[in-house]
N, C-alpha and C positions, 0 to 999 in steps of 0.2 A: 111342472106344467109344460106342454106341450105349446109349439110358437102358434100364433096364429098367422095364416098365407096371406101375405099383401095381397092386394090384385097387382099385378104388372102394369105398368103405365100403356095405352095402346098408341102405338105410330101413326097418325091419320095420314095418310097418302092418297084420300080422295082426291086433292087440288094437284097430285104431281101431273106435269102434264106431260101427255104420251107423244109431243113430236115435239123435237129443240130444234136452232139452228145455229148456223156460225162453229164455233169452237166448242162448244158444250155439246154436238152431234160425234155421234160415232165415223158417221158417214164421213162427214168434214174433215176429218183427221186424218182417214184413210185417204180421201181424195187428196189431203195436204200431204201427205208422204208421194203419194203418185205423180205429183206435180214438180216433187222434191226432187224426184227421182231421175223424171224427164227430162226437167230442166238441166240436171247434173250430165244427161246426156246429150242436150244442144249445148251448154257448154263447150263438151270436151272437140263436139263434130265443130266448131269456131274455133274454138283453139288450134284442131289439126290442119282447119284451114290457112290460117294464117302461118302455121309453122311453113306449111307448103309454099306458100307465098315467099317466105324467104331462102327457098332453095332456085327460085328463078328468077333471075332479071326481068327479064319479057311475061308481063302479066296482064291480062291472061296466055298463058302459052299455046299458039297454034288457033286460038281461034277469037270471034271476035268478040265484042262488047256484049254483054246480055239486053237483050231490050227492054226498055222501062216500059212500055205500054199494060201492057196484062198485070205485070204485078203491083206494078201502083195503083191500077186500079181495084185489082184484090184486096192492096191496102188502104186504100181509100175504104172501101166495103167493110174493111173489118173494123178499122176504126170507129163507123157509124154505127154499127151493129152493136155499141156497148151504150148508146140509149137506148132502144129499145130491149135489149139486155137488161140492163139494170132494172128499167121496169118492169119485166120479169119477174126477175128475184125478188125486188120489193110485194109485189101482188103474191107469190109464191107464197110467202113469208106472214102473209094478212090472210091466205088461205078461200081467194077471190077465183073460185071458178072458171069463171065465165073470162074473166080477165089473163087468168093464167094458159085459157084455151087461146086466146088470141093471141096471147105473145107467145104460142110453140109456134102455132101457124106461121108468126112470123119469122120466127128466130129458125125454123125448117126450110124453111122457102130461102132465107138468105144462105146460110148453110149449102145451100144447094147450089145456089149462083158462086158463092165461093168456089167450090169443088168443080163445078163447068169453066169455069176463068182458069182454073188450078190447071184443067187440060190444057188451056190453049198456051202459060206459060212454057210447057215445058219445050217446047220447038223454039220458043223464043228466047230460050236461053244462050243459043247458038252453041252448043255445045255438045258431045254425045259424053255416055254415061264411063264408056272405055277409051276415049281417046286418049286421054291421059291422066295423070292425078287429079288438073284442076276440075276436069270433067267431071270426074269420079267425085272430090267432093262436094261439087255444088250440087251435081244432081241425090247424092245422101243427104245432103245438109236439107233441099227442098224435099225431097222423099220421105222424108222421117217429118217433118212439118205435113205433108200430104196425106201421113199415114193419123196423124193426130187430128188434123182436119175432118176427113170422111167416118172416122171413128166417133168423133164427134157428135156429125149429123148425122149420124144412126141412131146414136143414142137419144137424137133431140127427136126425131122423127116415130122413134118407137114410145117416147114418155106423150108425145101427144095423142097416140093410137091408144096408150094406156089412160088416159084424159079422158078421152070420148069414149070409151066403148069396155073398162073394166068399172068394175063397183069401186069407188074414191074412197081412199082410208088417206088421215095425217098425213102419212110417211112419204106419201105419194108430193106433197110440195114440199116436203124436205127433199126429196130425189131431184125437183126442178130446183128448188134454191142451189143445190149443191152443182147442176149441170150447167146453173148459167156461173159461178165458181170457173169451172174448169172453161168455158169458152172465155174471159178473162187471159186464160196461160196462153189459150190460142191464137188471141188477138198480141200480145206482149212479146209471144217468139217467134212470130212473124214479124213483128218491126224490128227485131234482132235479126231476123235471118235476111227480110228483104234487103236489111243497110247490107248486110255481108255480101249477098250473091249481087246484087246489084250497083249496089257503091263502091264500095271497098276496091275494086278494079278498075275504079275513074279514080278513085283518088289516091289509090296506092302506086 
């Protein structure tokens, strides 16, 4: 006697849902390695600052104090900028529109005042890029934070044009969950970098 064919059990994957966030996105993982990666290289740019620091008595060498005005206020701005951040990402995450349109506008507009202040820093650091080592690396150490900065508000400034004015799919507030993610790194290695370029030379 020949068998008879079961039916196969079927997989119901109606209720899977087509956009995650946190650690179960793709997205997230990728931007967690990219963060992994950066961070590994503000590291190393602190590290070789400080090695330097121990090849010279006289610190900073040849020139004067960096001024605190601009970048504490930059860090004052960024600090602030992770409440309206976080609400954000939480509205991202509930998939609120109208809400998520308002907090790019925001999160753009500050982004942007950051990046203007970011200019006026860099004369106030009294120092040029070639004068000599410590020059060299305060202004890498601020450069590579400058370069993560304005990268940043491109990407924030382009998710809210893509907000307003393409057809809204999921994905599209997993991209803002994950964007207000990365301006987190940008507020965090900035308070790492400001204590460097600006403390660390009053109190070393």
């Amino acid at each position: 006697m020949g068998t008879i064919n079961q039916p196969r059990p079927v997989l119901d994957v109606s209720r899977t849902p087509t956009v995650v966030f946190g650690h179960r996105s793709v997205i997230w993982w990728g931007q967690f390695g990219l963060m992994l990666i950066e961070g590994t290289m503000f590291a190393i740019f602190i590290a070789t600052y400080f090695f330097l620091r121990t090849r010279d008595t006289d610190w900073p060498p040849g020139f004067s104090l960096p001024a605190l005005k601009w970048g504490t206020i930059n860090l004052s701005i960024l600090i602030l900028s992770a409440i309206p951040n976080q609400w954000l990402k939480k509205k991202s995450e509930e998939g609120q529109l109208g809400a998520v349109r308002i907090g790019l506008i925001a999160m753009s507009l500050i982004a942007i005042v950051n990046c203007a202040i970011r200019a006026l820093e860099f004369p106030s650091l009294n120092c040029v890029w070639d004068g000599n080592a410590y020059g060299s690396a305060t202004w890498t150490l601020i450069g590579f934070h400058t370069f993560h900065l304005v990268t940043d508000m491109l990407d924030t400034v382009i998710l809210t044009l893509v907000m307003f004015f393409t057809p809204i799919e999921g994905r599209r507030f997993e991209d803002v969950s994950v964007n207000s993610v990365y301006w987190y790194f940008i507020i965090l290695t900035w308070i790492a970098t400001y204590l460097v370029i600006y403390w660390a030379p009053r109190w070393l």
